[in-house]
VEXDREN-2710 file (C-alpha; in Angstrom, 1 decimal):
% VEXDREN-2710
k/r/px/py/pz
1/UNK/-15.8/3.0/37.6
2/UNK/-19.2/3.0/39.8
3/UNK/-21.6/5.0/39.2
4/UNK/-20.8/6.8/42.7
5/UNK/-17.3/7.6/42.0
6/UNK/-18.4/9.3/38.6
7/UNK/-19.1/6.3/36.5
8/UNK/-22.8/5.9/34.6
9/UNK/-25.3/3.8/36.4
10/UNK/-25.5/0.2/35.8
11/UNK/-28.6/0.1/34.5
12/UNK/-27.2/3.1/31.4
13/UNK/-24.2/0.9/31.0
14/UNK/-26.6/-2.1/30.2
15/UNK/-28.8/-0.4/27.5
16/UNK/-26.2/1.1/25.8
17/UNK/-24.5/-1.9/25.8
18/UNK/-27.7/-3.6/24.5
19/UNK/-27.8/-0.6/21.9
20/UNK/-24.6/0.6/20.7
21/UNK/-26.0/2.5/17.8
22/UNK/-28.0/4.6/20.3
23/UNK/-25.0/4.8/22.3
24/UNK/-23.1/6.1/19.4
25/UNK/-25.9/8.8/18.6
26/UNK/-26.1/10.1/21.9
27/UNK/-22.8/10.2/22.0
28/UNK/-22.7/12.3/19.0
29/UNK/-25.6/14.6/20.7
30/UNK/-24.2/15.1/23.4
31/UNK/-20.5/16.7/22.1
32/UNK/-22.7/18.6/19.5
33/UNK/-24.1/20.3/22.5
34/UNK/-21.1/21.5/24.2
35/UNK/-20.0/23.2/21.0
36/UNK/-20.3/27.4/21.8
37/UNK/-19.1/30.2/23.9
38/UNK/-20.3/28.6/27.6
39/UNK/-17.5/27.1/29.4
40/UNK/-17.3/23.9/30.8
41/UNK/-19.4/25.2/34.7
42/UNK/-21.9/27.2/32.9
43/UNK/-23.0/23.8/30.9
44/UNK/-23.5/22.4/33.9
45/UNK/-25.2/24.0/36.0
46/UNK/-27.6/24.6/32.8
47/UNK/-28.0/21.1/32.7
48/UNK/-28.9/21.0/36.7
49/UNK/-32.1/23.7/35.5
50/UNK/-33.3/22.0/32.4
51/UNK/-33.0/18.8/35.1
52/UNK/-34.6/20.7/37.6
53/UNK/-37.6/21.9/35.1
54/UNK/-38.0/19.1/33.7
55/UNK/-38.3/17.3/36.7
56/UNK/-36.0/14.2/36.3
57/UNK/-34.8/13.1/39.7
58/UNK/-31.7/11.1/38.5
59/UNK/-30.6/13.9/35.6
60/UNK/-30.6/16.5/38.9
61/UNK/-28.5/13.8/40.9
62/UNK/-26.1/12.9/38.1
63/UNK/-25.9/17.0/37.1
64/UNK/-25.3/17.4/40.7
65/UNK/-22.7/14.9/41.0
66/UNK/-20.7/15.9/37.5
67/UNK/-21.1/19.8/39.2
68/UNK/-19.1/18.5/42.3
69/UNK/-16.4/17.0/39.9
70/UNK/-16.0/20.2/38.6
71/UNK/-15.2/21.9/41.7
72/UNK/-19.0/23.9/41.4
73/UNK/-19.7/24.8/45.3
74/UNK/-23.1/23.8/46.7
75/UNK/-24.8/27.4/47.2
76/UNK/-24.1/27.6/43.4
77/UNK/-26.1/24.6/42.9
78/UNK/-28.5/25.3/45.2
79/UNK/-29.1/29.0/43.9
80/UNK/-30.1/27.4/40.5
81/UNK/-32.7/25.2/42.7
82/UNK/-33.9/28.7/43.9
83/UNK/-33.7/30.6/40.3
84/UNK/-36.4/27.5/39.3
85/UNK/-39.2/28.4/42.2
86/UNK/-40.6/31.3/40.2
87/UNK/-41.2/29.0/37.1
88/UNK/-42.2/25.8/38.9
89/UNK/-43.7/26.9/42.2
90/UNK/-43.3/25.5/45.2
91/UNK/-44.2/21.9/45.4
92/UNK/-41.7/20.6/42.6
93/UNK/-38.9/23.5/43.6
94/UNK/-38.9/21.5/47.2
95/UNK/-38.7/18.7/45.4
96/UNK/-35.6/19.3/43.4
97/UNK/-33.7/21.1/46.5
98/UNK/-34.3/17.1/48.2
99/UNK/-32.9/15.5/45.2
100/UNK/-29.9/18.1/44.9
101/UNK/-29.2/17.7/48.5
102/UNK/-29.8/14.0/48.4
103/UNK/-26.2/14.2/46.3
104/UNK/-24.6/17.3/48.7
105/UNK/-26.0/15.1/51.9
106/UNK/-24.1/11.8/50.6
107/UNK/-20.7/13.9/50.5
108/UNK/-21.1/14.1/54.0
109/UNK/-21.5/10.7/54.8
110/UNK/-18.5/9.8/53.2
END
């Protein structure tokens, strides 16, 4: 699977294949994380803020994509983009609403 039709990216596939220990342990992380009360859509677009405040251009394009997958509309997505601009002012808000609609602009290109 590609990483445009919800595969990882190339470059992901490559390291874990290089490291399948890590691979394992992130693995492991990662399920340890979804453990709780939030459903499946709340995860998500959790993930798109700690993205988004962290400033990782290719964690907000995959959260984005995986949110689409789940059916999560893009003024959802877009509101977290606004819930960050109090926190992380203008400058890198703008720049996470061009990386979220980098992925939304895309669907419309087909």
């Amino acid at each position: 699977m590609s990483e445009q039709h919800g595969g990882p990216p190339k470059t992901y596939r490559r390291f874990t294949e290089r490291y399948p220990d890590l691979a394992e342990a992130w693995s492991r992380i990662h399920e340890e994380g979804r453990r709780g009360p939030l459903d499946e859509r709340v995860q998500r677009l959790v993930k798109l803020g700690v993205a988004i405040g962290a400033q990782r251009e290719g964690a907000v394009h995959a959260s984005v994509r995986k949110a689409r997958r789940l059916g999560i509309e893009a003024e959802a997505l877009e509101q977290v983009v606004a819930l960050a601009a109090g926190t992380l002012g203008m400058p890198s808000t703008v720049a996470a609403y061009t990386w979220v609609r980098d992925v939304l602009d895309g669907e419309d290109d087909g």
